[in-house]
N, C-alpha and C positions, 0 to 999 in steps of 0.2 A: 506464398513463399517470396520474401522482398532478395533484389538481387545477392546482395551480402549470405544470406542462407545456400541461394543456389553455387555462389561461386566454388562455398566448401562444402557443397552437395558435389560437385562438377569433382575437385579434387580427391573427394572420397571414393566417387564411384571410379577413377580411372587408378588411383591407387591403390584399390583392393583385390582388383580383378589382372589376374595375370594375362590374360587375353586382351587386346584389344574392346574397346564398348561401343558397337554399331553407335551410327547417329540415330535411328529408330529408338534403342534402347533406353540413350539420353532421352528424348523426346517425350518416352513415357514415364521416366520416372522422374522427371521432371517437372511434367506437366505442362510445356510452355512451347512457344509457336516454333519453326525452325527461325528466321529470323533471329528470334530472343537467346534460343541456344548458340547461333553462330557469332551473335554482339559477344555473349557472356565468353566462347573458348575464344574470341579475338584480343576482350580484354586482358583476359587470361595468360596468353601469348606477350600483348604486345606491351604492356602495363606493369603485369606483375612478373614475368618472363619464365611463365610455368615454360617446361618442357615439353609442350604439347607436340602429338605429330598425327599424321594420318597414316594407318599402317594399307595400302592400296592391297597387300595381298588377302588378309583377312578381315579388310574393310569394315575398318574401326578407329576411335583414338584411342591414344595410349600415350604417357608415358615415355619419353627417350631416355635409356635406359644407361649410365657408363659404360665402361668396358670392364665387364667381369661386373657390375653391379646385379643384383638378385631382385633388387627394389630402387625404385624411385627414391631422389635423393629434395625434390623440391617440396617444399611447406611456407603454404602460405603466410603472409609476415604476421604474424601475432592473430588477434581475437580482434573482430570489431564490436559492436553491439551499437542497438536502435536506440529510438528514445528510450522504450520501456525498460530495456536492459540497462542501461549508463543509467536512468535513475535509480532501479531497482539498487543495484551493489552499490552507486553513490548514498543512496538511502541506508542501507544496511551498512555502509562504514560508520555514516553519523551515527546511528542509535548503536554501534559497537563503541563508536570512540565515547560519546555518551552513558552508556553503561554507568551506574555504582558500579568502582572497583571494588574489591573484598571476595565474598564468597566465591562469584562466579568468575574472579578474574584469569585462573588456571584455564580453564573453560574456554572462556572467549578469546584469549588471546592466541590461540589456534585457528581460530576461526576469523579473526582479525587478518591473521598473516595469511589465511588463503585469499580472503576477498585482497586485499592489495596485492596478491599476485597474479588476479584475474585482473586486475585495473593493469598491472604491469605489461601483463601480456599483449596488450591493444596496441594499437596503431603509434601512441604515445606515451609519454614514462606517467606514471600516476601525477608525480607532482605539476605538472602542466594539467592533466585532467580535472585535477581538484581546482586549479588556478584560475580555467574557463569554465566549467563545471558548477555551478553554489547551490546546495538547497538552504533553506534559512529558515530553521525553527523559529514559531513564534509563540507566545505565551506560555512560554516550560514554567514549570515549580517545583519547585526544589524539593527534591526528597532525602530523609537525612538516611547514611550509608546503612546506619545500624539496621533500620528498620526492612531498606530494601532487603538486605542480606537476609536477616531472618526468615522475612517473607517468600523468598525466591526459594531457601530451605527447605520452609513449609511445605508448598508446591510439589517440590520436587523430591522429597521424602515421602508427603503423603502423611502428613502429620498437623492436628488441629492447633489453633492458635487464638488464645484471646488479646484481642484487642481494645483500645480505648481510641474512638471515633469522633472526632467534632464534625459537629451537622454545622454547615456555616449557615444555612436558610435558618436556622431556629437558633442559631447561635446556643447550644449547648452540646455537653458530650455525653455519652453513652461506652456502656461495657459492652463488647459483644463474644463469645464465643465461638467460630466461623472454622469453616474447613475448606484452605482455600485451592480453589479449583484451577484458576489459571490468571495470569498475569497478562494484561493487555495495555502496547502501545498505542494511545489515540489521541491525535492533534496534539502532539507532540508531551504527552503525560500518561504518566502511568496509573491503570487501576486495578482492583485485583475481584475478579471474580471469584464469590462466597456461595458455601453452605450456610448460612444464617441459624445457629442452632437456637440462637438466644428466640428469635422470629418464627423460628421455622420454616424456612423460605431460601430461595436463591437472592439474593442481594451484591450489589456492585458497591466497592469504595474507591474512592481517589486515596492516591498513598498519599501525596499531600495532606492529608485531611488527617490520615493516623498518627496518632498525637503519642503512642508509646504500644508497647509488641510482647507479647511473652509466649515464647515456643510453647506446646504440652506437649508430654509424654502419650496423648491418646492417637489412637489412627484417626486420621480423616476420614470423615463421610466423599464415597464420589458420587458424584452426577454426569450423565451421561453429556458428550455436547450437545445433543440433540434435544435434550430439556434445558442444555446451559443457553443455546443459540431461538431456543422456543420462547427462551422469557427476557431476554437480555438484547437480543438481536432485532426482532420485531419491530419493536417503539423504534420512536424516533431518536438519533443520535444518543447519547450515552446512556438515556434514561429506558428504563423497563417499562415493560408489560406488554398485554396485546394489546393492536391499536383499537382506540374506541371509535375515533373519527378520521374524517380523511379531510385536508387544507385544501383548497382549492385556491394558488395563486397564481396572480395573471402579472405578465412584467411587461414592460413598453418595450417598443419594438426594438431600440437601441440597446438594449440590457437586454432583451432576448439573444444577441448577436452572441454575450459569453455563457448567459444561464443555461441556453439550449445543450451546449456541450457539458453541460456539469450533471454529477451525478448524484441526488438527494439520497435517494432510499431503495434500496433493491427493489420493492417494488413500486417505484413512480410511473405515474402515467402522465404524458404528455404531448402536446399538439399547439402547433400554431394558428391562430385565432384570422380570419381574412383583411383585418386589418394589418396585421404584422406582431402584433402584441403574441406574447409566448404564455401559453398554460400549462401549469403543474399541477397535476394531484398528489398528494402525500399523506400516506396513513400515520397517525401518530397515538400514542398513548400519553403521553405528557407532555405540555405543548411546550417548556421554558425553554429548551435549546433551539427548538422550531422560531419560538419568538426573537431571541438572539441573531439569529438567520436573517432571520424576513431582516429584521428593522438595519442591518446597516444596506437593505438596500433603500432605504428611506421613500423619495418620490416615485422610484423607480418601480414598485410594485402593489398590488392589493390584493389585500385579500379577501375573497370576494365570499368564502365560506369556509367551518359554521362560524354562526355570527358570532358563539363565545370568544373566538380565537381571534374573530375581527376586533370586537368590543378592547380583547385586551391588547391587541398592538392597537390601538386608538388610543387608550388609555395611558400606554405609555410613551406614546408621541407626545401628547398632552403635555405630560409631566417632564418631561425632556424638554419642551418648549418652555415652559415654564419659570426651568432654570437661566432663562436668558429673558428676561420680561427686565425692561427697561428700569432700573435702580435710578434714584436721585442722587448725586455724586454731592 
């Protein structure tokens, strides 16, 4: 519990209790040394000008109460929040303000006005939060409204939809008939998790990718998540299946300093090496976003296993180089 949590730990427990709250009592449902407790009611006191007192007959704090008051009149000044918190609702504004307006705009725009009033609430007025504050989407693609909307429908009706798909790896399109299961934000795009009737199979699309939508009239097929998260969540980054093999990358000791803190794949394993050098294992099923990965760390890492997956960031090192080989001007 970081001080911020305890201090409207500290306010809730003496404001709910009509009694006095021994210091023992503090102590234990606190969890924290007397010291820590006596810093936190000082600040409390002297910083934010709680009402604190010590009641010597029933030996406890409490509270200083009006005259004729039933309850305590003091509230801490608004909401703080941690990193994780200020990013979290800073993140959920952008993908709110981000949104396709349309179907779901009735929806969200409720949900809008609560997160900016939880921003409101803090220490300072939103529009300063947002001003020091930035997160900064990178690589978005555009999705055209009609099709979000229909889709989002789908979803959330329960209702199958055929669609027309461009594969950009094979550069052509395909029909599919699909029952879409759920809608997911990743690295900053949207894809939609499918029943694949046409396949038979669970299968992922990029909305970007869907080239045109038509609702049906039939129920969708569900899938449980537990089979949606068994075939879709396993591999590596957006791509499915289970993993067939596990990467073994090693990074210089210098790029270990930020890779060590980053998080690849729920289940990575990793250690640093006695030289300093940082290693990762990572299970993958399909290695092209794993490759994408590796390669903008360029000198900075190897990979040392299996060889296919070495061969092919080699491969397109190679050819990367290539593009810059000395022209006759």
């Amino acid at each position: 519990m970081n001080r911020t949590e305890r201090l409207y730990r500290i306010s809730q427990l003496l404001g709910n209790h009509r009694r006095p709250v021994p210091f023992r009592t503090l102590i234990a449902k606190l969890g924290v040394s007397n010291a820590t407790l006596k810093r936190d009611l000082e600040y409390l006191r002297e910083r934010l000008h709680a009402p604190i007192i010590w009641d010597r007959a029933l030996r406890g704090y409490c509270f200083e109460r009006g005259a004729g008051a039933s309850t305590p009149r003091f509230e801490l000044p608004g909401m703080w929040f941690n990193s994780s918190e200020a990013h979290a609702l800073l993140a959920m504004q952008h993908l709110l303000e981000s949104l396709t307006p349309g179907l779901l705009a009735a929806h969200v725009a409720p949900l809008k006005a609560q997160v900016r009033a939880l921003l409101d609430k803090s220490d300072h007025v939103v529009d300063e939060i947002e001003k020091r504050i930035r997160i900064l989407p990178m690589g978005q693609r555009a999705v055209p409204s009609e099709h979000f909307e229909a889709l989002a429908h789908a979803v959330l009706a329960r209702k199958r939809v055929q669609i027309t798909h461009y594969h950009r790896l094979r550069n052509d399109t395909s029909v599919r008939e699909v029952s879409p299961q759920r809608l997911v934000h990743y690295r900053d795009n949207w894809y939609l998790d499918t029943w694949d009737h046409t396949r038979a199979d669970i299968r992922e699309f990029a909305l970007d990718a869907i080239t045109a939508v038509e609702l049906l009239t039939t129920n969708a097929k569900n899938v449980s998540e537990r089979q949606l998260d068994g075939v879709l969540t396993t591999g590596y980054g957006i791509f499915a299946g289970k993993p067939t093999a596990t990467a073994i990358l090693r990074f210089t000791a210098e790029r270990a300093r930020w890779v060590a803190r980053e998080r690849w794949h729920p289940k990575q394993v990793s250690k640093f090496l006695e030289d300093g050098r940082y290693e990762l294992r990572i299970p993958y099923a399909d290695p092209r976003e794993l490759v994408m990965d590796i390669l903008k760390y360029g000198p900075e890492v190897e990979v040392v296993a299996p060889l296919a997956l070495r061969d092919e960031v080699i491969a397109r090192l190679k050819a990367a180089a290539g593009q810059y080989r000395q022209r006759k001007m």
